[in-house]
PDB file with one MODEL, atoms N, CA, C and O in Angstrom:
MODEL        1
ATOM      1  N   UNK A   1       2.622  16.123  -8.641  1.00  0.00           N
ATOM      2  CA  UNK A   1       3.798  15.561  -9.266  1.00  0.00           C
ATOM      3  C   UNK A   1       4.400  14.555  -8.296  1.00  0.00           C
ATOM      4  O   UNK A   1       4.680  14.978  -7.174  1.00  0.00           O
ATOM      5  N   UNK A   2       4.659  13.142  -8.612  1.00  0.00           N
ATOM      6  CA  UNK A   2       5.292  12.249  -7.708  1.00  0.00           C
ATOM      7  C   UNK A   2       6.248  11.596  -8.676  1.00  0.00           C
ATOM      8  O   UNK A   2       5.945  11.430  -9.857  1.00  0.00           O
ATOM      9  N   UNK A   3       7.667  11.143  -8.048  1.00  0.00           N
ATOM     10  CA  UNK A   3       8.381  10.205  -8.357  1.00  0.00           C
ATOM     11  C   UNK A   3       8.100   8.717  -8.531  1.00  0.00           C
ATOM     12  O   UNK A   3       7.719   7.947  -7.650  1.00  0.00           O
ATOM     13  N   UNK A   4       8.281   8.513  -9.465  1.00  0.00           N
ATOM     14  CA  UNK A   4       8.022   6.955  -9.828  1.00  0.00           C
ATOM     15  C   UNK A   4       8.961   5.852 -10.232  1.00  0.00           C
ATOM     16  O   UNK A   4       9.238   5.666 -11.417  1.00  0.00           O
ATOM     17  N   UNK A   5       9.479   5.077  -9.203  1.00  0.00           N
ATOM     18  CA  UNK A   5      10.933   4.612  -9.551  1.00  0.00           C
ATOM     19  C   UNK A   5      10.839   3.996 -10.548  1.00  0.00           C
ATOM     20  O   UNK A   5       9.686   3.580 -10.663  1.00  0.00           O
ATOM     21  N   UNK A   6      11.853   3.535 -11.851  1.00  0.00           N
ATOM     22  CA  UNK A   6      11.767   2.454 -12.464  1.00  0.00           C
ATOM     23  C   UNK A   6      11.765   1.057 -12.320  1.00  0.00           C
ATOM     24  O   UNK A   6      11.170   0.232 -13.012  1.00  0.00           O
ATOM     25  N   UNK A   7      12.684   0.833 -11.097  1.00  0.00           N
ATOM     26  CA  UNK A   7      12.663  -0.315 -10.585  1.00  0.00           C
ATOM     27  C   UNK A   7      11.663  -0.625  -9.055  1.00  0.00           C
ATOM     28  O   UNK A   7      12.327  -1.465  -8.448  1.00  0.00           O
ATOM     29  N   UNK A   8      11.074  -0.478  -8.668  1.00  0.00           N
ATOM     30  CA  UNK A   8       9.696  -0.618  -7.243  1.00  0.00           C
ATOM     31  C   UNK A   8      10.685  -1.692  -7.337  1.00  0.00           C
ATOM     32  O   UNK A   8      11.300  -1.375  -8.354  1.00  0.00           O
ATOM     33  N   UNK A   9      11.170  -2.684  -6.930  1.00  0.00           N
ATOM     34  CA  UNK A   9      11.934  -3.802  -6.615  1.00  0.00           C
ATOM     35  C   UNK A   9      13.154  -3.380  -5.969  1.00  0.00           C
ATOM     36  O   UNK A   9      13.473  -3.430  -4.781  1.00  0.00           O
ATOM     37  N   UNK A  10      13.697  -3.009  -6.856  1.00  0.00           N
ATOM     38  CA  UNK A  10      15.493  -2.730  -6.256  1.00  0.00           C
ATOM     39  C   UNK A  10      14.839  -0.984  -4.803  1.00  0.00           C
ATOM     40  O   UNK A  10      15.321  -0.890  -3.674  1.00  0.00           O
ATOM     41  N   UNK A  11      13.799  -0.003  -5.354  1.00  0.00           N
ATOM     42  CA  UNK A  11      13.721   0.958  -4.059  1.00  0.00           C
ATOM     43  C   UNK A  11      12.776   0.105  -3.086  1.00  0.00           C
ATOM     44  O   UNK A  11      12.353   0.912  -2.257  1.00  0.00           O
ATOM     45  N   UNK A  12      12.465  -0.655  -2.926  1.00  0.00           N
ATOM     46  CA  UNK A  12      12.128  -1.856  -2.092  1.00  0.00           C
ATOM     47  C   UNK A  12      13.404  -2.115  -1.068  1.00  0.00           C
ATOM     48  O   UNK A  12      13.653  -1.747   0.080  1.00  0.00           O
ATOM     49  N   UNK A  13      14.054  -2.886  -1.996  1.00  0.00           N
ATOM     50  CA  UNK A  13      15.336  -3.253  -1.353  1.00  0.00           C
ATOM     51  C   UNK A  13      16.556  -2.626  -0.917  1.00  0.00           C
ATOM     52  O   UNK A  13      17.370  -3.173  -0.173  1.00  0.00           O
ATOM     53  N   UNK A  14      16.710  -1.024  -1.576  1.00  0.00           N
ATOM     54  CA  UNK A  14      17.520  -0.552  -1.311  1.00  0.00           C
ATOM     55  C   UNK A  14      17.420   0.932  -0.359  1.00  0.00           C
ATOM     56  O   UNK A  14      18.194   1.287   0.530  1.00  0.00           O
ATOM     57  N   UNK A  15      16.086   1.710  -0.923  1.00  0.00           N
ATOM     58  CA  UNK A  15      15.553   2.435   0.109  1.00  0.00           C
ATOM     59  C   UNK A  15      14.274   2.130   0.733  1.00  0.00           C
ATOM     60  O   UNK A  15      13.237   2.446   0.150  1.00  0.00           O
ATOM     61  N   UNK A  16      14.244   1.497   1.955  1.00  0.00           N
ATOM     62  CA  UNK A  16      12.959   1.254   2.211  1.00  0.00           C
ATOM     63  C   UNK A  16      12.110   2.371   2.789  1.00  0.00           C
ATOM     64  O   UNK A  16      10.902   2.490   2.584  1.00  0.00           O
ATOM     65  N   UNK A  17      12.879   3.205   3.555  1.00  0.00           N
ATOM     66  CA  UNK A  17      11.423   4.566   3.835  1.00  0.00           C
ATOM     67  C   UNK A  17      11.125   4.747   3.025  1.00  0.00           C
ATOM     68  O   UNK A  17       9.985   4.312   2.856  1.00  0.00           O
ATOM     69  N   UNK A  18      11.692   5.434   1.885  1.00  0.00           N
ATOM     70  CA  UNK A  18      11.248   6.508   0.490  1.00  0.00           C
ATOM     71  C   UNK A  18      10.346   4.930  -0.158  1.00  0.00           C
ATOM     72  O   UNK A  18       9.904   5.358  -1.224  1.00  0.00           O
ATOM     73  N   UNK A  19      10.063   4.016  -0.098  1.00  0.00           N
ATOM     74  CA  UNK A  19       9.138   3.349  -0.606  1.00  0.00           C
ATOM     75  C   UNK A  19       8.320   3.279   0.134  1.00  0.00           C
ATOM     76  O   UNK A  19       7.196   3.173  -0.358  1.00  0.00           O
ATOM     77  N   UNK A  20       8.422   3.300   1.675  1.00  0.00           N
ATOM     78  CA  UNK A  20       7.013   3.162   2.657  1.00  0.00           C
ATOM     79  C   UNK A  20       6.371   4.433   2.190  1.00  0.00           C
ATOM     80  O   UNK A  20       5.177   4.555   1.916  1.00  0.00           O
ATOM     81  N   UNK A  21       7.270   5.350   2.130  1.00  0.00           N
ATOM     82  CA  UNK A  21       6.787   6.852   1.902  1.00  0.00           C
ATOM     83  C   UNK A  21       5.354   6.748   0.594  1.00  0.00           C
ATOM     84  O   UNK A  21       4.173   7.095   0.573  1.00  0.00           O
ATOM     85  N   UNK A  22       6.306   6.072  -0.359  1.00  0.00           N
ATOM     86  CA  UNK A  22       5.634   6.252  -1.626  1.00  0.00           C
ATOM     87  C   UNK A  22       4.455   5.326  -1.931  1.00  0.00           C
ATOM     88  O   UNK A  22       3.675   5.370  -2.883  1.00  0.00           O
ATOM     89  N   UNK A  23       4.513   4.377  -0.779  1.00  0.00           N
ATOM     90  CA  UNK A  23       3.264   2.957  -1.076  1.00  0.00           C
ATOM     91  C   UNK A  23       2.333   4.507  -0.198  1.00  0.00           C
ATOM     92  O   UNK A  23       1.528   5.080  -0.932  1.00  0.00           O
ATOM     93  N   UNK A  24       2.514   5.166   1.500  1.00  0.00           N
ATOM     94  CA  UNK A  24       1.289   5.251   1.559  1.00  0.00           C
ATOM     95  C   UNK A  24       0.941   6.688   0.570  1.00  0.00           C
ATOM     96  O   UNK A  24      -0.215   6.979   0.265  1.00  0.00           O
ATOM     97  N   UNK A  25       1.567   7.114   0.346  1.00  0.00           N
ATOM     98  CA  UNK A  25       1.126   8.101  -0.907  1.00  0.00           C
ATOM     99  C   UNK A  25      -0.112   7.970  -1.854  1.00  0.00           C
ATOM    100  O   UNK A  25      -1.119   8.627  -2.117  1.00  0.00           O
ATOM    101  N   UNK A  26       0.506   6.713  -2.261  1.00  0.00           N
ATOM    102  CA  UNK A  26      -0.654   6.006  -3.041  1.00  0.00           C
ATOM    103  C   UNK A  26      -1.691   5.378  -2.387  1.00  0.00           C
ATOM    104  O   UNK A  26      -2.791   5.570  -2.906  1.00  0.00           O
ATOM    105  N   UNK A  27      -1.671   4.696  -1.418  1.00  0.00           N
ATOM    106  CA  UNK A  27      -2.626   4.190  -0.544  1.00  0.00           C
ATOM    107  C   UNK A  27      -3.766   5.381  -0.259  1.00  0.00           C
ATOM    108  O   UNK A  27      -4.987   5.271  -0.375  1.00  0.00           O
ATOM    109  N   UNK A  28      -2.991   6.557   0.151  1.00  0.00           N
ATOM    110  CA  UNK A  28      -3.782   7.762   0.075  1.00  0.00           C
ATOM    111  C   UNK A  28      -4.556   7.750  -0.800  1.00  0.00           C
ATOM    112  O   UNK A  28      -5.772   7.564  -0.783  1.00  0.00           O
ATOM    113  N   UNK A  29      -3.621   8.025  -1.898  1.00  0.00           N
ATOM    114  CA  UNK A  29      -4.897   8.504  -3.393  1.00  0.00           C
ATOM    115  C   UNK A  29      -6.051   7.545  -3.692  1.00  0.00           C
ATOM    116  O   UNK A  29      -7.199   7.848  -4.016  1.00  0.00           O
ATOM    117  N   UNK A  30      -5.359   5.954  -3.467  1.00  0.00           N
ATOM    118  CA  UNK A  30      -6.442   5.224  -3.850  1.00  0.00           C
ATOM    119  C   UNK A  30      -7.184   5.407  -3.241  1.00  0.00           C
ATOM    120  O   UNK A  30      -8.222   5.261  -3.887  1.00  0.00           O
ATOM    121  N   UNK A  31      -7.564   5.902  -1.423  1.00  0.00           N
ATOM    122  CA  UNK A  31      -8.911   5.789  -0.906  1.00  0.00           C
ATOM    123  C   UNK A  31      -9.607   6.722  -1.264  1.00  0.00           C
ATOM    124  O   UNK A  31     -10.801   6.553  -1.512  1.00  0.00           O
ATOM    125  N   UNK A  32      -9.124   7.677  -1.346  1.00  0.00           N
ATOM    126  CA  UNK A  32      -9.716   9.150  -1.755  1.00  0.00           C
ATOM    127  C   UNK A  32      -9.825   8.883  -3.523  1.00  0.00           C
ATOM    128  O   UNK A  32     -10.662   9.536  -4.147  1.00  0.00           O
ATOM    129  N   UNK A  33      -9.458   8.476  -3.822  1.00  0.00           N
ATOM    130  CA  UNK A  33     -10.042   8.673  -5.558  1.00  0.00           C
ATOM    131  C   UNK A  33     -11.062   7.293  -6.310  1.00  0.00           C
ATOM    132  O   UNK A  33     -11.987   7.343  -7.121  1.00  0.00           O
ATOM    133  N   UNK A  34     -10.427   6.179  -5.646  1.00  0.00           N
ATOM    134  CA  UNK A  34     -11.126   4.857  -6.049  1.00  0.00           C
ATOM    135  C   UNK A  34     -11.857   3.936  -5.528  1.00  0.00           C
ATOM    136  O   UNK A  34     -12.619   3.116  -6.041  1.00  0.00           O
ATOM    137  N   UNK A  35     -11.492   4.188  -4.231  1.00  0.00           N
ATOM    138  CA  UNK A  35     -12.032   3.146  -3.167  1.00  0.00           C
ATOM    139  C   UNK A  35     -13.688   2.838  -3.467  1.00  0.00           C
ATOM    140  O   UNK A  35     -14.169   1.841  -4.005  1.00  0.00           O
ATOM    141  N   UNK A  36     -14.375   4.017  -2.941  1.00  0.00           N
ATOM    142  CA  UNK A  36     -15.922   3.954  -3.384  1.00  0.00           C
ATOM    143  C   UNK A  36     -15.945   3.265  -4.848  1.00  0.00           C
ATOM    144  O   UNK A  36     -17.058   2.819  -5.128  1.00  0.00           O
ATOM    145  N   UNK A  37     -15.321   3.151  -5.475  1.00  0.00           N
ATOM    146  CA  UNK A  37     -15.939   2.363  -6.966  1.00  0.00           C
ATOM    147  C   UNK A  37     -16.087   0.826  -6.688  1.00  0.00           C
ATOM    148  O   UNK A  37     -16.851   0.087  -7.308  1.00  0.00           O
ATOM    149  N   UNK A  38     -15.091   0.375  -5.475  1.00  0.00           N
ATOM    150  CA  UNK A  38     -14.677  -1.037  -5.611  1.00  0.00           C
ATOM    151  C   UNK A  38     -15.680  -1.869  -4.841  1.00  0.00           C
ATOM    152  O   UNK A  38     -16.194  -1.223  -3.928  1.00  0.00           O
ATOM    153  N   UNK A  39     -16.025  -2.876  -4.926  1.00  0.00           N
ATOM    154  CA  UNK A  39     -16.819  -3.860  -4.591  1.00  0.00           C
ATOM    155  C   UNK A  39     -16.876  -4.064  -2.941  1.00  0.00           C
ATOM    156  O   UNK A  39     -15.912  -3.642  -2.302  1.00  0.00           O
ATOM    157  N   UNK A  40     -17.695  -4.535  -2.411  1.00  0.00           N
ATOM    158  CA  UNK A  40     -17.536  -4.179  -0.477  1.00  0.00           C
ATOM    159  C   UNK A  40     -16.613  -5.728  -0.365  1.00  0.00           C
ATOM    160  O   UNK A  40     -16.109  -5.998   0.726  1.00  0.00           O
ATOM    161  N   UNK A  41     -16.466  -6.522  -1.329  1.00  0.00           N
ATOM    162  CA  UNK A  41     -15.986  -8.093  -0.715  1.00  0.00           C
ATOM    163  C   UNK A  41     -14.375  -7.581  -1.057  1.00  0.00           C
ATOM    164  O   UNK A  41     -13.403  -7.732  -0.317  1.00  0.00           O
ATOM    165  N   UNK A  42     -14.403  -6.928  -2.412  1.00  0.00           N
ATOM    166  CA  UNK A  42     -12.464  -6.600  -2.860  1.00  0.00           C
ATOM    167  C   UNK A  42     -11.790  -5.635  -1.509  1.00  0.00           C
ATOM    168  O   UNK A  42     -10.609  -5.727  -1.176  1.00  0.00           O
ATOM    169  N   UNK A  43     -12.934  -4.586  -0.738  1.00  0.00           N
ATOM    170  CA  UNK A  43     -12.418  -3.681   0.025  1.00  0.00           C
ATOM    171  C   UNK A  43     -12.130  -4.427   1.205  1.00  0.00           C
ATOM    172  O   UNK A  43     -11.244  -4.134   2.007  1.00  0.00           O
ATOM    173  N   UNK A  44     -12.863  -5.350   1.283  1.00  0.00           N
ATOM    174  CA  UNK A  44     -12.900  -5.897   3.008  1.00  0.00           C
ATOM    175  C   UNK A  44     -11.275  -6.725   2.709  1.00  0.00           C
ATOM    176  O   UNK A  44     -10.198  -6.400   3.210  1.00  0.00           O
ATOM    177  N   UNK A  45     -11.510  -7.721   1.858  1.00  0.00           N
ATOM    178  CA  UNK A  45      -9.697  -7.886   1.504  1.00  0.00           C
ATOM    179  C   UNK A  45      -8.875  -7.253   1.271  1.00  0.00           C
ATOM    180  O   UNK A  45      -7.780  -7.810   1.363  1.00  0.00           O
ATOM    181  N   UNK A  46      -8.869  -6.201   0.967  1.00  0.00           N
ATOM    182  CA  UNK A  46      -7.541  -5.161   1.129  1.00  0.00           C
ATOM    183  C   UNK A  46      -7.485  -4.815   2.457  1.00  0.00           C
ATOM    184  O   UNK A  46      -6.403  -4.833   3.043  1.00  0.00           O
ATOM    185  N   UNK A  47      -8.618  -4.468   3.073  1.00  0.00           N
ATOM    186  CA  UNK A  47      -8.701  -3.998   4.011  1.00  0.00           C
ATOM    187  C   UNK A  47      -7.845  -5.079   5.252  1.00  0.00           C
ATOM    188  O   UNK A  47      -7.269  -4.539   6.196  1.00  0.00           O
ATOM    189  N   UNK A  48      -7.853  -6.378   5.128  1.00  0.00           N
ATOM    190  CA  UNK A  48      -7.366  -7.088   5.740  1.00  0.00           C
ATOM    191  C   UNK A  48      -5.833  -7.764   5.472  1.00  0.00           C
ATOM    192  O   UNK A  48      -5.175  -8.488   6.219  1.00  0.00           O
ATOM    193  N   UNK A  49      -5.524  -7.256   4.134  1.00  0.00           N
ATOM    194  CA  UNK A  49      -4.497  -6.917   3.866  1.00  0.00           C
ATOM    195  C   UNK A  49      -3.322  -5.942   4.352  1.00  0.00           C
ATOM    196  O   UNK A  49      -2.108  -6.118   4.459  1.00  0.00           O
ATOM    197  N   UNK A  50      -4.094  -4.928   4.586  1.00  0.00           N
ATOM    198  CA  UNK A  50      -3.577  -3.904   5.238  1.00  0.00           C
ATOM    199  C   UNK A  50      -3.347  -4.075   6.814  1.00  0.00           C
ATOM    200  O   UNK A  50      -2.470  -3.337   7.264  1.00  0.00           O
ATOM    201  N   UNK A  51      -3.820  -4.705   7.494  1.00  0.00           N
ATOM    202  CA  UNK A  51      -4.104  -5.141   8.731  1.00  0.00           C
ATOM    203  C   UNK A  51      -2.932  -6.115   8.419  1.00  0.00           C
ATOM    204  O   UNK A  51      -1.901  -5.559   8.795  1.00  0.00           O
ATOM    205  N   UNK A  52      -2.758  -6.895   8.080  1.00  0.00           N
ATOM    206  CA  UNK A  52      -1.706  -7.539   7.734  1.00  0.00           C
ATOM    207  C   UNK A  52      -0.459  -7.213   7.959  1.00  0.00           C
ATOM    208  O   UNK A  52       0.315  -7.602   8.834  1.00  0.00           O
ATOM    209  N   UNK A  53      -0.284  -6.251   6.849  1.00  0.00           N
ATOM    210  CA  UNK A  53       1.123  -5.290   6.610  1.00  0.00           C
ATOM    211  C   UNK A  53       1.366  -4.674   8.318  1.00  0.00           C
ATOM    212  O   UNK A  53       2.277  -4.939   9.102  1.00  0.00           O
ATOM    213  N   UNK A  54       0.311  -3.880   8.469  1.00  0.00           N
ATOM    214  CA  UNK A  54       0.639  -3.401   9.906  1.00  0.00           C
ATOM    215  C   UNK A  54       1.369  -3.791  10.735  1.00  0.00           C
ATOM    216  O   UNK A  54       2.484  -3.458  11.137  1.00  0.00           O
ATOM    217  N   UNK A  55       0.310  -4.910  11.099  1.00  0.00           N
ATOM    218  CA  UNK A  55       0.554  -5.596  12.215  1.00  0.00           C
ATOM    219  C   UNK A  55       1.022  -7.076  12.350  1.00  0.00           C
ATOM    220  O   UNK A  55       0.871  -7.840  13.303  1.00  0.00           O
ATOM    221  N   UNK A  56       1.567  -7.260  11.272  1.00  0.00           N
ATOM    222  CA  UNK A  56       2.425  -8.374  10.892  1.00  0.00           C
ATOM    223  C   UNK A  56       2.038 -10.052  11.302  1.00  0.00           C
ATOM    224  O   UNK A  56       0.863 -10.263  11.599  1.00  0.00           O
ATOM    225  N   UNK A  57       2.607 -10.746  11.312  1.00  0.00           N
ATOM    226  CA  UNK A  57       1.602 -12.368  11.714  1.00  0.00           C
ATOM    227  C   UNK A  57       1.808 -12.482  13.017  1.00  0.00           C
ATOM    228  O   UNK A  57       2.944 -12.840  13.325  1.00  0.00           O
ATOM    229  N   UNK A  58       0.667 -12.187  14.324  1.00  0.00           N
ATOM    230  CA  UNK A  58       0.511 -11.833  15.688  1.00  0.00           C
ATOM    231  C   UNK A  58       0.133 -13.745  16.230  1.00  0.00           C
ATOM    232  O   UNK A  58      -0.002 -14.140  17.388  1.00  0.00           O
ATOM    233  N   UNK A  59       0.050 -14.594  14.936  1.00  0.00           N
ATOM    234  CA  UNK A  59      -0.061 -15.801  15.610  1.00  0.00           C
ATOM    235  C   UNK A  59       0.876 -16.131  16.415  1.00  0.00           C
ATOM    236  O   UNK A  59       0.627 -16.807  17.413  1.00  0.00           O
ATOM    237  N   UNK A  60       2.465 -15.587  16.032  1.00  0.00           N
ATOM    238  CA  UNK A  60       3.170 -16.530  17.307  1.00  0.00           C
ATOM    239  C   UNK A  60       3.260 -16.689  18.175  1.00  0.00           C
ATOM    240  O   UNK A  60       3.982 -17.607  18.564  1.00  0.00           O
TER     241      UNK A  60
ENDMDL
END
């Protein structure tokens, strides 16, 4: 059972843990339930996506 805000925009903006909380929640499920279905070129871009989010733009 998980909470699902109506607005992902405004708990974005207004609670941001309880949304970090709830993105990796899902991040969870997706690797464990979907990941293996997805294509190796879509994973390597998320994957660098995620690298992204992390570790934010290290060019400066």
């Amino acid at each position: 059972l998980r909470f699902i805000p109506r607005d992902i925009q405004e708990m974005y903006q207004t609670e941001m843990d309880a949304f970090m909380f709830l993105h990796d929640q899902i991040f969870a499920d997706y690797i464990t339930q979907v990941s293996w279905k997805v294509p190796a070129e879509t994973a390597i871009e998320l994957a660098a996506l995620q690298i992204r989010r992390k570790l934010g733009n290290q060019n400066s």
